[in-house]
N, C-alpha and C positions, 0 to 999 in steps of 0.2 A: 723239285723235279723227282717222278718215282723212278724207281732203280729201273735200271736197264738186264737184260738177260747178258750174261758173257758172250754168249754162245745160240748160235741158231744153228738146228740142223741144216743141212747142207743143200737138199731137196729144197727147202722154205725161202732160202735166202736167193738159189738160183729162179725162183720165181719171180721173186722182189725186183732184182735186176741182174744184168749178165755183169760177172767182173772177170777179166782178164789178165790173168797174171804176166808182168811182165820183165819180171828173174827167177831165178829159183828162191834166191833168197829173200828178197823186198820186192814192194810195189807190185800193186795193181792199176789197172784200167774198169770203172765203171762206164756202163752205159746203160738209157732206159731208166734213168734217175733225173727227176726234173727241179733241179734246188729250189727252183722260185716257189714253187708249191710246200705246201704244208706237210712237211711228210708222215707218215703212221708212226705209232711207236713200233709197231714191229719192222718196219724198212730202218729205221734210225739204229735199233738193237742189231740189225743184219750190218748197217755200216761200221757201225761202233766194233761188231767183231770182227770184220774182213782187215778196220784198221788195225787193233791191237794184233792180229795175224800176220798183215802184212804190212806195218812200218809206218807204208805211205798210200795212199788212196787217189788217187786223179781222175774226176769230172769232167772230159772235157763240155765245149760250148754251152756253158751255163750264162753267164753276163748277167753277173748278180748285181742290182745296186747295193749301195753299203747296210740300209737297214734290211735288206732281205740277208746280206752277208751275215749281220751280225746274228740274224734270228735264225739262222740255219747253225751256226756256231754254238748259239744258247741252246740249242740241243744237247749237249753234249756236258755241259755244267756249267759255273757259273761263269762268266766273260770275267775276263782280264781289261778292267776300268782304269784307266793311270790318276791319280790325283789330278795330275797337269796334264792332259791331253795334248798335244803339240799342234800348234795353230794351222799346219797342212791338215788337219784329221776330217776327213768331210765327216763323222760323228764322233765322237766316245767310244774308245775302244777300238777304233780302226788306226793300225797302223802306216802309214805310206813311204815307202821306199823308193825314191827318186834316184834315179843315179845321177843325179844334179849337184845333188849334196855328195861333198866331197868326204866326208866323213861317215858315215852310216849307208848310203844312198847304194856301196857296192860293197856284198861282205864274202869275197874271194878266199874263203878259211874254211878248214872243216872247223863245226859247233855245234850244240844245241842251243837252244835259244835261254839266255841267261840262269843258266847253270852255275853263279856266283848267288843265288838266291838263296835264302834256305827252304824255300819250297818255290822249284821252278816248275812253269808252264807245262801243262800235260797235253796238250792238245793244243795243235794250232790250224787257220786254217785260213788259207794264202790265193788268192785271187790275183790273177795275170790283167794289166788294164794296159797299159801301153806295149808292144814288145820293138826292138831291134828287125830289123828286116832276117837278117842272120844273127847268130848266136845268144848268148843268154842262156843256156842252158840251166840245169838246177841239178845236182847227186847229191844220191843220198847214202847213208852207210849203216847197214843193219848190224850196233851194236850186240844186239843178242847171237844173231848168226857170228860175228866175231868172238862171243866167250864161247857158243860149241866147237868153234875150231881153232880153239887152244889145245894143245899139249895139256894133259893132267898136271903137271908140276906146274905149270907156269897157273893154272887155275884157280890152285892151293894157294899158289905165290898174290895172285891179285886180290882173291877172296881173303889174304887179310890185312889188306892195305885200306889206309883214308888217303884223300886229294885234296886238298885247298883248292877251292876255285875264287878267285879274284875278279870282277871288273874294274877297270882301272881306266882312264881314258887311252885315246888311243894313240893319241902327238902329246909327246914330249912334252912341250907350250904347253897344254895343258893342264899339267900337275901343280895342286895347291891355287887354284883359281876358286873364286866361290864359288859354289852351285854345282863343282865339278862330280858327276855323281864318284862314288867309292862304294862297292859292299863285295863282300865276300862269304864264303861256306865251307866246311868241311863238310864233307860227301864219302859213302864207303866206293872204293872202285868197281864191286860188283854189287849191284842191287837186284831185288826183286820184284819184277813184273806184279804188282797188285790186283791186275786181273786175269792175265795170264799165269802167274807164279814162273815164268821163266826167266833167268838170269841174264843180266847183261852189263858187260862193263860200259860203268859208267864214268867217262873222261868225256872231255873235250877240250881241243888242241888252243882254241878261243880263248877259256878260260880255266883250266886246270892249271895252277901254278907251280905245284910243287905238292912229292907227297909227304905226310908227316913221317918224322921218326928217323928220316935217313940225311946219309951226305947229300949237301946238292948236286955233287957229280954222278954222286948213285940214283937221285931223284931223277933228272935230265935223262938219266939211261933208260932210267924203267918205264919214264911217260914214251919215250919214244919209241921204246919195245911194240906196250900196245897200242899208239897212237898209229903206226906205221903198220900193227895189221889191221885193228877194227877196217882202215880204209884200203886193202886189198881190194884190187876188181872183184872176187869174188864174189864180196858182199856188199857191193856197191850199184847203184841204177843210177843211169841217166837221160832226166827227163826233156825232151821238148818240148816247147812250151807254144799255145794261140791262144792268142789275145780271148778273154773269157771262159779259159780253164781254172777250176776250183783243184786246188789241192789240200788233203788234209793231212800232217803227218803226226807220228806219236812221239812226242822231245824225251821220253822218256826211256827211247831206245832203237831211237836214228841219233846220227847226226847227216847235215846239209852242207853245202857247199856251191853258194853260189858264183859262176863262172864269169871271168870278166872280161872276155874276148869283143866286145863290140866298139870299141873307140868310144866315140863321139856319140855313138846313138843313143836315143832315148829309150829308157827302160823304166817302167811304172808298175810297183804291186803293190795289193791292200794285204794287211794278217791283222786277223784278229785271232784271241787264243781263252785259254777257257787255264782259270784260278789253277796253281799247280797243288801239289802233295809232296810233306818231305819225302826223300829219296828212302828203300828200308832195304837193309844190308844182311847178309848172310845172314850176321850173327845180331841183327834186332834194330 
């Protein structure tokens, strides 16, 4: 794939299509974008930088099917292919979230999406297929906007810390079974935006376990520190959601928080997501 431009003048890209900001700190609203179609490299360069801008991206009423999902996704680099594809997958690469499944189906946490990798997902990009008559919601929390509204000392304090991030199952039962996945990461707490070059603490409450070097009573304090502001209202959006809305966010400096107020009802979405990049830290 050839490079993309970081950046589009602002005049170019309001041509392309109208996006609608809708916080001061994250997310927008596109419209005048039609996914199913092929799109230019310069509309692709315009969304690529509205995302890395604004966090998260939202399309509504697109009603992609999966290979147009995927092909609109492969814009962006290369797709995230699992070895084992999980037998729900209507292709390769499409992942499906059921809220049937009692274990993965509903993920009521803030996270990024597996941040226990040692290169996680940079891009993902999440299609609405079934929704809840009422709720379901989806927030999001603009890490970056969280490191600019740090206090200087506390900035100095994160900028030289690492995190452990662990995935680990999620019951109990589960521990020590075969096939049961396990991997983990150390990550710096602040990283740097690769195409942005803006900083952002990088935790997540999901899977950050613990940071190195300190007590665990001093660990537990410090995750909480900044796990409790990155997700201040301030810097947080929440989105509603109709059936055949595209969203696309950046894991590299959101986290997400899907909401689980709907009981009983059914709730169905696809992601697919595009190969990650190690994390790179103040200091390299």
């Amino acid at each position: 794939m050839s490079a993309l431009p970081k950046s589009l003048p602002q005049p170019l890209a309001a041509v392309l299509f109208d996006a609608r900001k809708l916080t001061p700190a994250l997310g927008s609203e596109v419209h005048g974008v039609d996914l199913k179609q092929e799109q230019s490299e310069g509309t692709i360069a315009a969304i690529r930088a509205l995302l890395v801008e604004r966090g998260v991206v939202f399309f509504p009423d697109q009603h992609l099917d999966p290979a147009q999902h995927l092909a609109f996704t492969a814009r962006f680099g290369q797709l995230d292919i699992p070895a084992q594809p999980k037998p729900n997958a209507p292709l390769p690469g499409i992942s499906v979230f059921d809220s049937r499944d009692g274990l993965y189906g509903r993920v009521p946490r803030w996270h990024a999406d597996v941040t226990s990798k040692e290169a996680p997902p940079t891009i993902e990009v999440f299609q609405t297929i079934v929704l809840p008559e009422t709720g379901g919601d989806t927030l999001w929390a603009s890490t970056a906007a969280a490191y600019d509204r740090l206090a200087e000392p506390l900035k100095r304090l994160a900028e030289s810390l690492t995190a452990i991030h662990a995935f680990t199952p999620v019951k109990v039962a589960d521990w020590g079974k075969e096939r049961t996945p396990f991997h983990w990461a150390e990550h710096p707490v602040v990283t740097i935006h690769p195409e942005s070059g803006r900083k952002a603490l990088y935790l997540s409450p999901r899977y950050a376990a613990e940071i190195v070097g300190v007590l665990p009573h001093e660990s537990a304090g410090i995750l909480k520190l900044f796990n409790d502001h990155i997700t201040q209202p301030e810097t947080t959006v929440r989105y509603r959601w109709s059936v055949g809305t595209v969203a696309m966010w950046d894991n590299r400096s959101t986290l997400h928080y899907a909401v689980d107020d709907y009981g009983d009802a059914l709730r169905i979405v696809h992601r697919a997501g595009i190969v990650g990049q190690r994390p790179i830290g103040v200091r390299g």
